[in-house]
N, C-alpha and C positions, 0 to 999 in steps of 0.2 A: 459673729456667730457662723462657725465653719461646717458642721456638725449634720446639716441637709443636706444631701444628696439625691442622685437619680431612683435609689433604692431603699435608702432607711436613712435614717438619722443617724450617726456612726463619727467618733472622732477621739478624740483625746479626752478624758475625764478630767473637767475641772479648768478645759484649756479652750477647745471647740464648743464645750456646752457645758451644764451644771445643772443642780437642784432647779433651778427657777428655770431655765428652759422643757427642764422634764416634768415640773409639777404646770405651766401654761400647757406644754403638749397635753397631759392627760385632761387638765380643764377646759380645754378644747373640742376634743376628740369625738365626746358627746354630740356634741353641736357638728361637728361635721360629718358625721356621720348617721348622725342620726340614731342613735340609739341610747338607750338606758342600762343594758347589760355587754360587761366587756370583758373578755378571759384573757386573762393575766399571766404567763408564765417567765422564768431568769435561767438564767446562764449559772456559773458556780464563780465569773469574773467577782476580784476581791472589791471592785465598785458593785454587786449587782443591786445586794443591799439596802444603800442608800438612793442608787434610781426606783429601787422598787418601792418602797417607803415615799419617794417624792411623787412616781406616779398615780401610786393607791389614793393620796389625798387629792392631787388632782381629779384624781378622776370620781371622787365619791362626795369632792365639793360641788360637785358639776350639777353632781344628783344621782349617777350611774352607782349599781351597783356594779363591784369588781368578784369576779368567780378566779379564784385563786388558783391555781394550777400548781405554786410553791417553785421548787427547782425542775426545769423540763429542757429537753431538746426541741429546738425550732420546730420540727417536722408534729413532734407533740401538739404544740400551739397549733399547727394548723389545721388536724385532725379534730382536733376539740374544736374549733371555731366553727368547721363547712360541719359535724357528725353530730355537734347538739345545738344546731342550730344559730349561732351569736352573730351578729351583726358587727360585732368588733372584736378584735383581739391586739392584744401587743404581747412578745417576746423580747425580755430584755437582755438585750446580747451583743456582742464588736464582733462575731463570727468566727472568724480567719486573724481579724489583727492582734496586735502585739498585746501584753499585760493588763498595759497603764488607757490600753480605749474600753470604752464602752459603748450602746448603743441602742435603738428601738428599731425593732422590724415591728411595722404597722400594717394588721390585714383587715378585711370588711369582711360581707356576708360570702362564706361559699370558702373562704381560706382565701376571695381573691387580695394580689398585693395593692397596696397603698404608695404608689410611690411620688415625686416630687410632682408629677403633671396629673396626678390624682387625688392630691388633698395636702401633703407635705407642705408643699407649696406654698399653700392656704395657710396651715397653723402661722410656718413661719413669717407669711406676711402678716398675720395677728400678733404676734407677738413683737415684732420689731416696730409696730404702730402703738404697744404701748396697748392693746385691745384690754380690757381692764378684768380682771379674774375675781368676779364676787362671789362667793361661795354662797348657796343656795341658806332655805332656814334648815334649822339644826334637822326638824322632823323631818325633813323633805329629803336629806342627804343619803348617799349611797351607804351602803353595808358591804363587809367584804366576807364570801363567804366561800372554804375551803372547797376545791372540785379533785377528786381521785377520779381519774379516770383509765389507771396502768394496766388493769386486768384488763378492761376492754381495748387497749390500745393494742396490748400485746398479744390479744385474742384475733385481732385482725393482722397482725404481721403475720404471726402465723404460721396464714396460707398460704406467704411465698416461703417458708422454710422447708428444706429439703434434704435426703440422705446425703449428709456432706461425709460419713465414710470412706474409707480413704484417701481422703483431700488430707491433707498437712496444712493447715492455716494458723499463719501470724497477724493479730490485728496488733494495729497502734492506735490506742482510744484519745493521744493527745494531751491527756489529762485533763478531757472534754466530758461533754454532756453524753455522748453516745455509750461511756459507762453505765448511765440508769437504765438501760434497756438488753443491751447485746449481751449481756451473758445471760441472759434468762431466754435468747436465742439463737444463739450457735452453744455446737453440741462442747461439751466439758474438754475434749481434746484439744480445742483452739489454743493456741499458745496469745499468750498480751502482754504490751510491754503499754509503757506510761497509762499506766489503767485507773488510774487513781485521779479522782477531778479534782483538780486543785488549780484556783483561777491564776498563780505565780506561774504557771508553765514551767516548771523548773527543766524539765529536759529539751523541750523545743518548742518555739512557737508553734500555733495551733494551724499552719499553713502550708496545707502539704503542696501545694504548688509550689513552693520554693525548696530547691535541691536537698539544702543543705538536713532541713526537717524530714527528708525522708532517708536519711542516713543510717540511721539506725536501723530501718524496718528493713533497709537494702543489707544492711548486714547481718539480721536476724536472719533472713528466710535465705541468703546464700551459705550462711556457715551451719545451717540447721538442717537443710535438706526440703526447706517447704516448698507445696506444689503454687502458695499462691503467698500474697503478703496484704492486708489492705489498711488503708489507714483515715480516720475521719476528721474533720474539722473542728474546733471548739461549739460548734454548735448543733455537730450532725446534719446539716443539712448536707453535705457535699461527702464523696468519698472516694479516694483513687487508689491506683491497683500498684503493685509487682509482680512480674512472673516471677519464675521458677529458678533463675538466673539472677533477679535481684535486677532486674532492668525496670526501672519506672516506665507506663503504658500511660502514650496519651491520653486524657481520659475521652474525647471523641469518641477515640477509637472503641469506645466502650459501647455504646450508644449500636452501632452494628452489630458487636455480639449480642446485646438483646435481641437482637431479632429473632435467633435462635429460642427462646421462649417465648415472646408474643406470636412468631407466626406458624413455626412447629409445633410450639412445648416440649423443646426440649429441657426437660429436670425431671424431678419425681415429686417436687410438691402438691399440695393440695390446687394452686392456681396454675402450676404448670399443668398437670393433669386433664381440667376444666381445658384450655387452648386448645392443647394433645386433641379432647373430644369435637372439640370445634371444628378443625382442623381434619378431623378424620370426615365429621360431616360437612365439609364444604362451604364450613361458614366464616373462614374467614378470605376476605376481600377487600380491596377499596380502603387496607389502611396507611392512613397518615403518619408521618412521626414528622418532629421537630429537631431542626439542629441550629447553634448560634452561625452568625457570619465569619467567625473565624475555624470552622471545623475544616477539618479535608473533607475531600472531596471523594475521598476513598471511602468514606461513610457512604453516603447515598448511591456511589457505585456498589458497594458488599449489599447492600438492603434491594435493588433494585427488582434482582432477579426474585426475591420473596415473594412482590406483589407489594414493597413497600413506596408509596410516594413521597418523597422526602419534601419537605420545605424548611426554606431558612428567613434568619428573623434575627432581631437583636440582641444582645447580649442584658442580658441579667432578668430574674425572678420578675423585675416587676413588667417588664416586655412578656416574657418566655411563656409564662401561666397563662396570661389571659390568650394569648397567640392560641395557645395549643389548645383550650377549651374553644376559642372560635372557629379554630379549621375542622373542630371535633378529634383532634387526634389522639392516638393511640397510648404515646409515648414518645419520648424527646429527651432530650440533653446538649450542654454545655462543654466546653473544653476548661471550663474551671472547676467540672468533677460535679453538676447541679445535674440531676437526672427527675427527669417531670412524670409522672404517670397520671393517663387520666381514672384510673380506677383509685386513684391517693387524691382528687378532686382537684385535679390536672395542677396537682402542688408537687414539691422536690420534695425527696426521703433517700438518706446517706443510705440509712440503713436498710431500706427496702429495695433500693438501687442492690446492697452488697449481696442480699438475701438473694436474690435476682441471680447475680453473675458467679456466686459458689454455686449454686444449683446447678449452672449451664456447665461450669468448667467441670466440676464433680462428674456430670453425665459424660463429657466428652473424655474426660479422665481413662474411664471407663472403657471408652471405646478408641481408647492405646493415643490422644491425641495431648499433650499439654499447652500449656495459658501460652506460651512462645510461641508454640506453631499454628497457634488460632488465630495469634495478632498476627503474624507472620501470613496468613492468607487475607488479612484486612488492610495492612497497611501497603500499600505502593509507591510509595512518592517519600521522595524528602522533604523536608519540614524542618524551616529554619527557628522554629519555637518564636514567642511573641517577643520582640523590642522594642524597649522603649528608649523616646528620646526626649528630654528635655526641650519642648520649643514652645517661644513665646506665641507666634502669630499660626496656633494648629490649619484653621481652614486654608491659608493661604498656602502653606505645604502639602496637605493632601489636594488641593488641587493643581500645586506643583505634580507630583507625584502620577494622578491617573492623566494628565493632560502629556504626559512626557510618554508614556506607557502606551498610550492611547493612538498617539498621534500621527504611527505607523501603521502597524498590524488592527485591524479591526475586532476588538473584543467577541467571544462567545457569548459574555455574560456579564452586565452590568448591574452594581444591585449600591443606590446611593442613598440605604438608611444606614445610621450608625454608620458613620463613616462609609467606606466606599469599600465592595469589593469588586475587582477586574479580574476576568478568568478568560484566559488563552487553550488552545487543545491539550499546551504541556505545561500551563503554570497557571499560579492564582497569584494575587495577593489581595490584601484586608489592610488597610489604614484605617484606624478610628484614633479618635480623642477618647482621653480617659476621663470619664463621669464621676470619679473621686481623686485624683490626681493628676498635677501639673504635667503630663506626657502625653505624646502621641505613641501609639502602638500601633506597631508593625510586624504584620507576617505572610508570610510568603512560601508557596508547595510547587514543586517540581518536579519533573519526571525522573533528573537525574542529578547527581551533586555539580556538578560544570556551571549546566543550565539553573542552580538555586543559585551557587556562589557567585556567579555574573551577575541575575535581576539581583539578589540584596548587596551588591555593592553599586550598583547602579541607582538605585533607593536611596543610600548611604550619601551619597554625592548630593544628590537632590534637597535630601531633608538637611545636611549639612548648613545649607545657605543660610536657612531659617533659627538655626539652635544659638 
């Protein structure tokens, strides 16, 4: 059973897991969490179907009733979960991966995530003990009972929508979930291509971190004339940029331009607006935002001068949320395109992330500036993007790796969660093990390309020994 992870249950349908792992998860669920009412929502994946069907009974053998949500975006689920209250929720969804996976994102009270060192964990060492699934008496059994909640969902988006007039915008929906919602909020102008949810993928996998998936939207918005390009996940939870040029934009780097609406307001939405007044009266201050351990470092330099204090922390949803409601922060994000807001109940929204960053580019549009020359005063440093390497023995290479690094020059900045990151006056780098896959990843930022192509072949040598 391959199917647990650090973050959700996610693998191969029928291969990693099956019916009888998804109907124990839901008969479980109950019990570890403690609750009787649990909000249900799925993907348009062509398994979603049949997990949703094996968790409904699990979970209404249990005794819980299930409040149904039908087909939804991630971001969905978790707004239903912390906005009416639920003590549970699952989204059945693979996210980002290929066709043929599928998967459960598991949350509790608040939208908070559920991940392996918070209950996952638990189910599965229930179930591989063989924990026995007796379904409660008939009377006592859960009900499943339909929840619409899209007006009100969309009533609260909203407030980040703003005059995106003369913006030129191309989205690419993936032939994902973020169809149910984004045309009922960007204006009729927007151009879309794979718009249609269809869980075959037939034009690309739903991962826009990978080059080749953003080929299209790069060739939409450079042969079209667009001012921006964005593109979202099969699940919506995540969403990344193109400028104007059709150059894919780290998503980090994204993470800085908001600052331009949390600490300015700068847009013309209804919640940029609200900042804008804050801001005039002196009220903002003393805020935090979150970045993963693999972001530049060019982030928290652009934010500084805000008044923003930056913190960093480990990579993925089920780390990132609860971080960013502990330090009280503002606002945060990923380099895998995961952008947290605490006013979203310090949970990731593709869509409110995107609502967000047309607003800002729209405004600065405006004032003669485009998406290139905004990234172009964020980003400093070169950036070898993340590598991965096949190795058996991870720990003993990355500490091959910071003890080789190290063993000279005395580090600025030491940071040994999630792998390690070592930061110099002109360089960084990030080692970690991957939390769903047999790699180590590596990356590495530097002042100048010499000084990048030196330390990653120097890395290169090192982790060599090991693979």
């Amino acid at each position: 059973m391959g199917a647990f992870h650090a973050y959700d249950i996610r693998g191969r349908w029928n291969v990693d897991f099956d019916r009888d792992t998804v109907y124990k998860t839901g008969y479980f669920l109950p019990e570890l969490l403690g609750c009787r009412k649990v909000a249900v929502g799925r993907d348009m994946r062509l398994s979603s179907p049949e997990l949703h069907a094996a968790l409904l009974k699990g979970l209404t053998d249990a005794g819980a009733d299930v409040y149904d949500l039908g087909l939804a975006t991630t971001p969905y689920v978790y707004y239903a979960t912390a906005a009416k209250g639920f003590s549970a929720s699952v989204q059945i969804t693979a996210s980002h991966n290929p066709k043929d996976d599928n998967g459960l994102k598991v949350s509790r009270e608040n939208a908070l995530p559920v991940g392996y060192d918070t209950g996952l964990g638990t189910i599965e060492k229930w179930i591989l003990e063989g924990r026995p699934c007796v379904p409660v008496e008939e009377a006592a059994r859960g009900k499943v009972i339909p929840l619409d909640l899209r007006d009100e969902y969309l009533a609260f988006q909203r407030r980040y929508v703003g005059d995106y007039s003369g913006l030129r915008i191309c989205a690419d929906l993936s032939n994902g979930m973020s169809a149910l919602f984004v045309k009922d909020l960007l204006p009729s102008s927007v151009e879309y291509i794979c718009d249609t949810p269809d869980g075959s993928f037939p034009n690309h996998e739903p991962n826009p971190l990978v080059p080749e998936n953003t080929a299209m939207l790069r060739e939409y918005v450079r042969d079209h004339g667009c001012d921006i390009g964005l593109i979202y996940d099969g699940d919506a939870d995540r969403v990344m940029f193109v400028d104007e040029r059709g150059e894919f934009i780290s998503p980090d780097l994204m993470i800085a331009l908001m600052g331009h609406f949390f600490m300015e307001g700068t847009g013309t939405s209804p919640a940029a607006r609200e900042r804008a007044a804050l801001k005039a009266a002196g009220r903002i201050s003393g805020v935090r935002a979150l970045q993963d351990i693999r972001s530049s470092k060019a982030v928290g330099e652009y934010l500084a001068p805000m008044g923003v204090e930056m913190h960093t922390w480990r990579v993925g949803r089920a780390y990132a949320a609860p971080r960013l409601r502990e330090i009280d922060g503002l606002f945060g994000g990923e380099l895998a395109g995961h952008y947290y807001f605490k006013d979203f109940f310090y949970s990731d929204s593709g869509i409110m992330a995107s609502l967000i960053i047309l607003d800002i580019v729209a405004e600065l549009k405006r004032r003669g500036r485009s998406l290139s020359q905004l990234i172009a005063g964020i980003s400093r440093y070169c950036n070898s993007g993340e590598i991965n390497f096949r190795v058996e023995d991870k720990p003993a290479a990355m500490e091959a790796v910071v003890k080789h690094f190290t063993s000279g020059e005395k580090p600025s900045a030491l940071m040994d969660f999630d792998g390690y990151r070592v930061e110099f006056p002109q360089w960084w780098l990030n080692i970690r093990p991957s939390n769903t896959e047999p790699y180590l990843r590596f990356i590495c930022e530097a002042s100048s390309p010499d000084l990048l192509a030196e330390k990653v072949a120097q890395a290169r040598e090192i982790i060599k020994r090991f693979e």
